[in-house]
BALOBA-1460 file (C-alpha; in Angstrom, 3 decimals):
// residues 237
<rec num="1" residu="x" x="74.998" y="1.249" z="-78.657"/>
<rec num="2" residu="x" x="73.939" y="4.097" z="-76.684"/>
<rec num="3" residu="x" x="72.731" y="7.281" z="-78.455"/>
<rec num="4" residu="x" x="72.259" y="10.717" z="-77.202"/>
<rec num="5" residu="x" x="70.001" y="13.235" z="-78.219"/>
<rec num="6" residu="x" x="69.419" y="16.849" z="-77.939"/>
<rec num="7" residu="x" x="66.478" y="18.569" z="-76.981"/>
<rec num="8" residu="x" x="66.323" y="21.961" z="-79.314"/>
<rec num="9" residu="x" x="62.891" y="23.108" z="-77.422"/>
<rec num="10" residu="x" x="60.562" y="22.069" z="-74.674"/>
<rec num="11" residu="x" x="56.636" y="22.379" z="-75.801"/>
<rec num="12" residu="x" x="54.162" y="23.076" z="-73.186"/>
<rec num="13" residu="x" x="51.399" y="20.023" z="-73.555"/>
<rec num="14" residu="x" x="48.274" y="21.814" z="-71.098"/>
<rec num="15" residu="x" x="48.210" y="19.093" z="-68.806"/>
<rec num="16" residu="x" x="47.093" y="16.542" z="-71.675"/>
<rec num="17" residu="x" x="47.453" y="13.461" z="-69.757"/>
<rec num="18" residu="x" x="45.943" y="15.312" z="-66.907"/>
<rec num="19" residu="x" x="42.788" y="16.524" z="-68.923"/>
<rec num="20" residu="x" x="42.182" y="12.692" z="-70.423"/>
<rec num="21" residu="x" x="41.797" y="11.840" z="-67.049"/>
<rec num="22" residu="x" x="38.612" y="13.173" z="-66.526"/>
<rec num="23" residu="x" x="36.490" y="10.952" z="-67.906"/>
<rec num="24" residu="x" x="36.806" y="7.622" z="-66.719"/>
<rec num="25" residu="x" x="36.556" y="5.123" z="-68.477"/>
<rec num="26" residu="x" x="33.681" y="1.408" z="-67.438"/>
<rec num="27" residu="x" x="37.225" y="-0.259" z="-65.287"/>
<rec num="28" residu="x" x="38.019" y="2.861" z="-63.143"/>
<rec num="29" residu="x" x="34.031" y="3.717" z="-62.195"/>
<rec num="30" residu="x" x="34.095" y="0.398" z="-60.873"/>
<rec num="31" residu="x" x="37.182" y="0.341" z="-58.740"/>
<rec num="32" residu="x" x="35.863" y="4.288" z="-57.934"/>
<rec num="33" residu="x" x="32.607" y="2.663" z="-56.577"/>
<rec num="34" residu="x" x="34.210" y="-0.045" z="-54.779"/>
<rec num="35" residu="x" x="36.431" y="2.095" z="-53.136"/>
<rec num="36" residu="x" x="33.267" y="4.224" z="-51.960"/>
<rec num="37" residu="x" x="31.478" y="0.473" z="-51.257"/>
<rec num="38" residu="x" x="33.825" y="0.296" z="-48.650"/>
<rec num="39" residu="x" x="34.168" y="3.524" z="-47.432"/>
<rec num="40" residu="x" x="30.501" y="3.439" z="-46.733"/>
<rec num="41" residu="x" x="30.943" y="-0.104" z="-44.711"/>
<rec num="42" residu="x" x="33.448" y="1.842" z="-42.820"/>
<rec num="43" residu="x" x="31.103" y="4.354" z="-41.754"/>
<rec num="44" residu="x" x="28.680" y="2.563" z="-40.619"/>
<rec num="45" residu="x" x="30.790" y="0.346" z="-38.168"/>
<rec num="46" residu="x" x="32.797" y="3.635" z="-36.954"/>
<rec num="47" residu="x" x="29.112" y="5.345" z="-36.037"/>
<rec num="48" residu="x" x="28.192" y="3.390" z="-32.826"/>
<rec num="49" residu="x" x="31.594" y="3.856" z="-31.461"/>
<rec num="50" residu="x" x="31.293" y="7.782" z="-31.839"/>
<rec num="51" residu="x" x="29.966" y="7.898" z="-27.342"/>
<rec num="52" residu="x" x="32.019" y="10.105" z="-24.876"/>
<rec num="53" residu="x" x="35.159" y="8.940" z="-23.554"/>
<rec num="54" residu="x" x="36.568" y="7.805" z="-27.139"/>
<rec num="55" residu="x" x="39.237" y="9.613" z="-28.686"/>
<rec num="56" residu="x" x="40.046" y="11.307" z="-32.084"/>
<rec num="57" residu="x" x="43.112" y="9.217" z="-32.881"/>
<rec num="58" residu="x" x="41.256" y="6.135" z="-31.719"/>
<rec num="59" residu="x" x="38.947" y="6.242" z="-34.082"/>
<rec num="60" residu="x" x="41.514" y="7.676" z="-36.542"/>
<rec num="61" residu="x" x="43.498" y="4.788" z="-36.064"/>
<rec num="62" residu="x" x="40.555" y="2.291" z="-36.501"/>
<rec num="63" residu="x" x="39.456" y="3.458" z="-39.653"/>
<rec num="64" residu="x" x="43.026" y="3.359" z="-40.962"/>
<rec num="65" residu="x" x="42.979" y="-0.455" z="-39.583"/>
<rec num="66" residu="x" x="39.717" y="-1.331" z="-41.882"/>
<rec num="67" residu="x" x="41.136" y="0.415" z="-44.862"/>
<rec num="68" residu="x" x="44.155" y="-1.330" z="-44.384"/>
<rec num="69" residu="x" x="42.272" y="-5.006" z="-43.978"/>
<rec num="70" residu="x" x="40.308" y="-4.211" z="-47.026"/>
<rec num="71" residu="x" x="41.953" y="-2.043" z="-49.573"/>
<rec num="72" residu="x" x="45.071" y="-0.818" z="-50.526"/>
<rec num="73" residu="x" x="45.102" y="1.559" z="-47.728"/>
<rec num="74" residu="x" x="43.339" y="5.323" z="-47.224"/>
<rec num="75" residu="x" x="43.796" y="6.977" z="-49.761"/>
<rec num="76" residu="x" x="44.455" y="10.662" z="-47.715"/>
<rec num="77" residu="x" x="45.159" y="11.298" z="-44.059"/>
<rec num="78" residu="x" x="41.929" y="9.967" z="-42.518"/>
<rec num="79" residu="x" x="40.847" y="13.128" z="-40.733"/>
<rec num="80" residu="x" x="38.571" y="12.903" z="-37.377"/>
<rec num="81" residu="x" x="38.295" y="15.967" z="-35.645"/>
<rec num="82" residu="x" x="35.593" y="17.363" z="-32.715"/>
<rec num="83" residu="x" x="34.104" y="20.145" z="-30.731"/>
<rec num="84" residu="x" x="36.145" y="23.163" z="-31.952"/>
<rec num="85" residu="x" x="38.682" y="21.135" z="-34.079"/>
<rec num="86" residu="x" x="35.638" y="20.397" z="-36.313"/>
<rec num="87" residu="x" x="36.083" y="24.358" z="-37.077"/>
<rec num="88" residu="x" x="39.178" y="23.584" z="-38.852"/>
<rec num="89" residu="x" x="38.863" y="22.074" z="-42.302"/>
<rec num="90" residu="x" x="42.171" y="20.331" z="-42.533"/>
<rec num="91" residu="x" x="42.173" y="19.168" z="-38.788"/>
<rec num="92" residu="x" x="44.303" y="16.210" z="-37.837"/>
<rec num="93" residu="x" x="43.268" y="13.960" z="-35.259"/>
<rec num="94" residu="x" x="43.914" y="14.433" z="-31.544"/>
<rec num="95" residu="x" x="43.761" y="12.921" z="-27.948"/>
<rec num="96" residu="x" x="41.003" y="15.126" z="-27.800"/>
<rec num="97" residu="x" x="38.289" y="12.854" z="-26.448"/>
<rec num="98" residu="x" x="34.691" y="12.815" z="-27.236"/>
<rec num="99" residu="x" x="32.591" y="14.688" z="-24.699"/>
<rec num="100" residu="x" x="28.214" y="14.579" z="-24.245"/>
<rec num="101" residu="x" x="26.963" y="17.329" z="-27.097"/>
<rec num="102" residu="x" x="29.830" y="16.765" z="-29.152"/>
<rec num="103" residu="x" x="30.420" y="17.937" z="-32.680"/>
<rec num="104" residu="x" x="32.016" y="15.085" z="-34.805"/>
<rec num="105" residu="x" x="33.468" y="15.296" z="-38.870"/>
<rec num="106" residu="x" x="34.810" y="12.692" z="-40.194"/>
<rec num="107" residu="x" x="36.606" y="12.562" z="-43.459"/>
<rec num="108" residu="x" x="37.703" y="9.150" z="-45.199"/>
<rec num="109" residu="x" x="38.658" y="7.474" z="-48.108"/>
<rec num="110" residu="x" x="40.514" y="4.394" z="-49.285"/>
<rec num="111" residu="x" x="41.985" y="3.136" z="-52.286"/>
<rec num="112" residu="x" x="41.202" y="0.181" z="-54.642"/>
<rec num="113" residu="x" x="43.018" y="-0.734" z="-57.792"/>
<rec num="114" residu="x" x="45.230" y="2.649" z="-57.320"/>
<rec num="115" residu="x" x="41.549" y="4.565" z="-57.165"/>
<rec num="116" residu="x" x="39.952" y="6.794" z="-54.191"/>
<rec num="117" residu="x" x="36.859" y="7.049" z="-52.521"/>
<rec num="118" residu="x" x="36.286" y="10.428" z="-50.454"/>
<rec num="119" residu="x" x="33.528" y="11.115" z="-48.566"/>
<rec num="120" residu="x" x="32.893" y="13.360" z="-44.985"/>
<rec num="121" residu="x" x="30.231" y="13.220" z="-42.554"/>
<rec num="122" residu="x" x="29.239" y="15.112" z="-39.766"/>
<rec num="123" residu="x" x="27.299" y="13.164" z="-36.466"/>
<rec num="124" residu="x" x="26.487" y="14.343" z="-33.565"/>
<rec num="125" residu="x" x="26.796" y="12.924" z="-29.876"/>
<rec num="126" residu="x" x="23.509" y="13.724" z="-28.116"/>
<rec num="127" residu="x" x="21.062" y="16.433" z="-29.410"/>
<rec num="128" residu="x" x="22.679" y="19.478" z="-31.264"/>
<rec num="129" residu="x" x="22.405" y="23.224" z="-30.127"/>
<rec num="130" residu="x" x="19.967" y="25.575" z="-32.574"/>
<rec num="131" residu="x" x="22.956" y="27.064" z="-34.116"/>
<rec num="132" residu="x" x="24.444" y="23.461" z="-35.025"/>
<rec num="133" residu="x" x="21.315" y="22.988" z="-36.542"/>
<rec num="134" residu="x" x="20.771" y="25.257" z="-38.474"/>
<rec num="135" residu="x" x="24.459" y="25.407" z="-39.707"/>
<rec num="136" residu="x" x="23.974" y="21.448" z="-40.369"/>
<rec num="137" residu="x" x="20.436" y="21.998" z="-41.956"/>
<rec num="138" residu="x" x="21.967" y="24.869" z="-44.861"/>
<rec num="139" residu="x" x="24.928" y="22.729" z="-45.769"/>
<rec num="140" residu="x" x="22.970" y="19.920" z="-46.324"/>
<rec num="141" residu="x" x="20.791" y="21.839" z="-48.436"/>
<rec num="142" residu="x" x="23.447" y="22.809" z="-50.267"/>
<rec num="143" residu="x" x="24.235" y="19.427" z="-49.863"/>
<rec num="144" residu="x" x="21.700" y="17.857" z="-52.272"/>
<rec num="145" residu="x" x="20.612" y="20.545" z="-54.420"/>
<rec num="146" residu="x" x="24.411" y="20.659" z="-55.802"/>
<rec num="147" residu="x" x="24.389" y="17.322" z="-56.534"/>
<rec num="148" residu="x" x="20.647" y="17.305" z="-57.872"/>
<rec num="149" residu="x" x="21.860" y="19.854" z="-60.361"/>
<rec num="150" residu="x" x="24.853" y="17.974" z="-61.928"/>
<rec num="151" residu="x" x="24.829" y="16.194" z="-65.353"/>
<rec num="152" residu="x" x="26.441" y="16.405" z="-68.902"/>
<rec num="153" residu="x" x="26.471" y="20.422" z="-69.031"/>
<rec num="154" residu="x" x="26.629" y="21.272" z="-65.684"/>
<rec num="155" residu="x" x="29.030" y="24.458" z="-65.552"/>
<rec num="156" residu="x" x="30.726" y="24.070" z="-62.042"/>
<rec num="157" residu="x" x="31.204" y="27.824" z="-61.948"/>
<rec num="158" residu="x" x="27.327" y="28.315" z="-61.504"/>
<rec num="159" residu="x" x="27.213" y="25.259" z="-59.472"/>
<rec num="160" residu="x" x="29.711" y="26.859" z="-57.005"/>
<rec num="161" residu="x" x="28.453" y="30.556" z="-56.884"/>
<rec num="162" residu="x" x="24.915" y="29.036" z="-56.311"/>
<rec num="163" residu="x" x="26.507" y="27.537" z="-52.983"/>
<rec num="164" residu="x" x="28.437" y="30.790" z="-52.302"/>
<rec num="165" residu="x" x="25.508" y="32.866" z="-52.457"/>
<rec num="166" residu="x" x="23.217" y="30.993" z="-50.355"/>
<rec num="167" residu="x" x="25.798" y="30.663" z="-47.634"/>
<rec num="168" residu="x" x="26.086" y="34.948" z="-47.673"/>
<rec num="169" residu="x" x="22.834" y="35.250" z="-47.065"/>
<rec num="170" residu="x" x="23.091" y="33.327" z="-43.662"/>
<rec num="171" residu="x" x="26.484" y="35.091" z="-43.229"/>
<rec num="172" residu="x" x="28.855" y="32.561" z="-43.856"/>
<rec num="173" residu="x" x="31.145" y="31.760" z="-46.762"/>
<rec num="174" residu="x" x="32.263" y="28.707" z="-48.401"/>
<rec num="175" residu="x" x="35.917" y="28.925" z="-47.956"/>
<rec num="176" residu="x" x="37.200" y="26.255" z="-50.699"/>
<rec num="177" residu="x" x="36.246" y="24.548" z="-53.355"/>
<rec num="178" residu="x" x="32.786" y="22.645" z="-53.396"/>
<rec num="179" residu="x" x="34.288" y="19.761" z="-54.999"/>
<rec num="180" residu="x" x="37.136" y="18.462" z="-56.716"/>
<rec num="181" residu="x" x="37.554" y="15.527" z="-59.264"/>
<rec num="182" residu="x" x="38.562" y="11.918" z="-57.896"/>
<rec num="183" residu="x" x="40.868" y="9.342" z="-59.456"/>
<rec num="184" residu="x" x="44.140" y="8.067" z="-59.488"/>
<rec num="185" residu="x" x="44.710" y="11.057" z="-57.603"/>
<rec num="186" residu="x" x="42.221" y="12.312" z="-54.097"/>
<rec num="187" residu="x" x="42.341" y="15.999" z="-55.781"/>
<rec num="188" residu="x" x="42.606" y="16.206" z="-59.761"/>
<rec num="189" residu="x" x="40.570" y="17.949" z="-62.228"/>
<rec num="190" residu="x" x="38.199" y="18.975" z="-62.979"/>
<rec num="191" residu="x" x="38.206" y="21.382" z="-59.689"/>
<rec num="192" residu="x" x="34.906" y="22.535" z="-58.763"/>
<rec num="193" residu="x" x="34.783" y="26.161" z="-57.828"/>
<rec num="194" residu="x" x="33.445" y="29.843" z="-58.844"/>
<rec num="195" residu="x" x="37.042" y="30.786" z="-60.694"/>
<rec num="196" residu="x" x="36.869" y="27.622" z="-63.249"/>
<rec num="197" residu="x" x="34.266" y="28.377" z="-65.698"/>
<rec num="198" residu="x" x="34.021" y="24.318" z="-66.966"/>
<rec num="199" residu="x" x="31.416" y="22.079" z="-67.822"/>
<rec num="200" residu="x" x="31.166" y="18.401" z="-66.540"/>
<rec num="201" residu="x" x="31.149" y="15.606" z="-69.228"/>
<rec num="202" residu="x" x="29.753" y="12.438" z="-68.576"/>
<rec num="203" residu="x" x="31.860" y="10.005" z="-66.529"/>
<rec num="204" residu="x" x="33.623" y="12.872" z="-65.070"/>
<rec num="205" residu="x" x="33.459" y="11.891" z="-61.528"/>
<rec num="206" residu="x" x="33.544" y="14.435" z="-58.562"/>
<rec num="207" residu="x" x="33.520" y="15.724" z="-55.009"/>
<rec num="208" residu="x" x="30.523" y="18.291" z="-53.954"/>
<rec num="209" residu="x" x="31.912" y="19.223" z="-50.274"/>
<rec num="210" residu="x" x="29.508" y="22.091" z="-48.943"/>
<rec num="211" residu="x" x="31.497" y="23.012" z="-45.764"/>
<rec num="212" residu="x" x="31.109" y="25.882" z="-42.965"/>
<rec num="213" residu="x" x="33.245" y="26.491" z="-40.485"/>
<rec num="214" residu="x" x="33.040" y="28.921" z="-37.300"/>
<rec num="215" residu="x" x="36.252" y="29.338" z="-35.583"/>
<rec num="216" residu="x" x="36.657" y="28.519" z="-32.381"/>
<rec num="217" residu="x" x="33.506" y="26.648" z="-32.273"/>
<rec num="218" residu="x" x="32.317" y="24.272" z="-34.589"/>
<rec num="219" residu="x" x="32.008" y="23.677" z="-38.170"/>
<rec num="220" residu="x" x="29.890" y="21.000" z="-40.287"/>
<rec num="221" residu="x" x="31.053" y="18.896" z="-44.192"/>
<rec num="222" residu="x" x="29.260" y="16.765" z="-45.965"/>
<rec num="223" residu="x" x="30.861" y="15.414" z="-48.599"/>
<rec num="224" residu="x" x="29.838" y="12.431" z="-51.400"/>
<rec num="225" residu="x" x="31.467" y="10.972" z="-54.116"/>
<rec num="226" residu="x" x="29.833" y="11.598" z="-57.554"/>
<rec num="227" residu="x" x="29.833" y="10.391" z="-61.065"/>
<rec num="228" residu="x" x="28.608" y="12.362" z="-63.831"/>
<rec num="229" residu="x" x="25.929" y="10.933" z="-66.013"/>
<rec num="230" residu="x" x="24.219" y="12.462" z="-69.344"/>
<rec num="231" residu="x" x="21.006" y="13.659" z="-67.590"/>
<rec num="232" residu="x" x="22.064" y="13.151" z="-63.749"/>
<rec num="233" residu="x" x="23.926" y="12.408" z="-60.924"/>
<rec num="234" residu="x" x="25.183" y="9.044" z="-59.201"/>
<rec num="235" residu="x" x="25.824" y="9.271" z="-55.552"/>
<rec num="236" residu="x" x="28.974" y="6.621" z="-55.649"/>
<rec num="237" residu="x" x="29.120" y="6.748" z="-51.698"/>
C-alpha cells in the first residue's frame, strides 16, 4: 500500500549534517592522510619534470594520470599555472610552456575512500628575481606561523586577520580565505577567514592557503593539509 503524506511546515536544521562533519572521526583522518600520502608522492615525481620546454597541460595531464593509477581520481581540477597565469588564483592549465626563470604553482589533490587531499606549491625554474623572493619569503612566513598557531581553541578569525595584517604592511592583501575545511567535500566547513568568528575543535581538519597574487606578473600559494589536535597542529601533507 502506498501512503501519502503532507508536509504542514518545513524547519530550517542549520546545516546539522554539515556541522557534524567537522570533526572527523579515527576512519576518515586516515583515508584524509592517505589521500595527502599520495599527493605528496605526486609531488615529488612532478618536480624534476618542472625544466623549460614542458607545458602546463602536460604536466596537468600527468598528475591527473597518477591520481587516476592510485586513487579514486583528483579530487578538484588539478590546477598548474606559470609566469603571469600564476597571478591568477583559479588559473586553469594552458599550452603555455615553461620558459628559464619561470614562476610555477601547482595545486593538487586526490581522493581516497570518497576523502580529499589539497595541497599547493610554488617552485621555481632557475633562480627567482628579488621581488619573487621576497613575495615567496612573506607567504611562507605566513605559511608556518598559521599553522604553528592552530590547536583546540584556535579562533580562525584571529588566525586570518593575523595573515591579513602582515600582508598590508608589505602592501598586499590576502584576497580569500586562508583555509577551508577538507572532507567528503574539497571546500566544507569550517571556512577559515576574518568574517567567521569560530574556534577549531580537535579533529577538525583544514586548509591554511597564504596566497599573493600580482596581476599581470606573478603570484605565489602554499598550501598544506591540516588536522587539528588538542595542543597542536599535524601537517597531513
Amino acid at each position: 500500500m502506498i501512503r501519502k503524506y503532507k508536509i504542514n511546515n518545513l524547519v530550517e536544521t542549520e546545516n546539522i549534517i554539515e556541522k557534524q562533519r567537522m570533526i572527523k572521526d579515527e576512519d576518515e583522518i586516515e583515508s584524509i592522510k592517505a589521500a595527502c600520502d599520495i599527493t605528496n608522492r605526486c609531488f615529488e615525481l612532478i618536480e624534476p619534470k618542472l625544466v623549460p620546454g614542458v607545458s602546463e597541460k602536460e604536466i596537468a595531464m600527468q598528475i591527473d594520470e597518477y591520481f587516476y593509477r592510485n586513487s579514486e581520481g583528483p579530487a578538484f581540477e588539478t590546477i598548474v599555472a606559470s609566469g603571469e597565469n600564476s597571478s591568477k588564483p583559479h588559473a586553469v592549465p594552458s599550452n603555455r610552456i615553461f620558459e628559464e626563470q619561470d614562476i610555477i604553482t601547482i595545486d593538487i589533490g586526490c581522493k581516497i575512500n570518497g576523502y580529499c587531499s589539497d595541497m599547493t606549491r610554488t617552485f621555481f625554474i632557475g633562480e627567482p628575481t628579488e621581488e619573487q623572493k621576497k613575495v615567496y619569503d612573506l607567504v611562507k612566513v605566513n605559511h608556518d606561523r598559521a599553522i604553528d598557531e592552530i590547536r583546540e581553541g584556535a579562533n580562525v578569525k584571529i588566525l586570518s586577520k593575523s595573515v591579513e595584517n602582515d600582508f598590508n604592511l608589505y602592501g598586499f592583501s590576502l584576497i580569500h580565505s586562508l583555509g577551508h575545511g577538507v572532507g567528503l567535500d574539497i571546500h566544507e566547513k569550517p571556512f577559515v577567514n576574518s568574517k567567521n568568528d569560530f574556534q577549531l575543535r580537535e579533529n577538525m581538519v583544514v586548509t591554511v592557503e597564504p596566497g599573493i597574487y600580482i596581476p599581470g606578473k606573478f603570484g605565489v600559494r602554499i598550501e598544506d593539509t591540516i588536522l587539528v589536535e588538542k595542543y597542536s597542529a599535524r601537517k597531513l601533507s
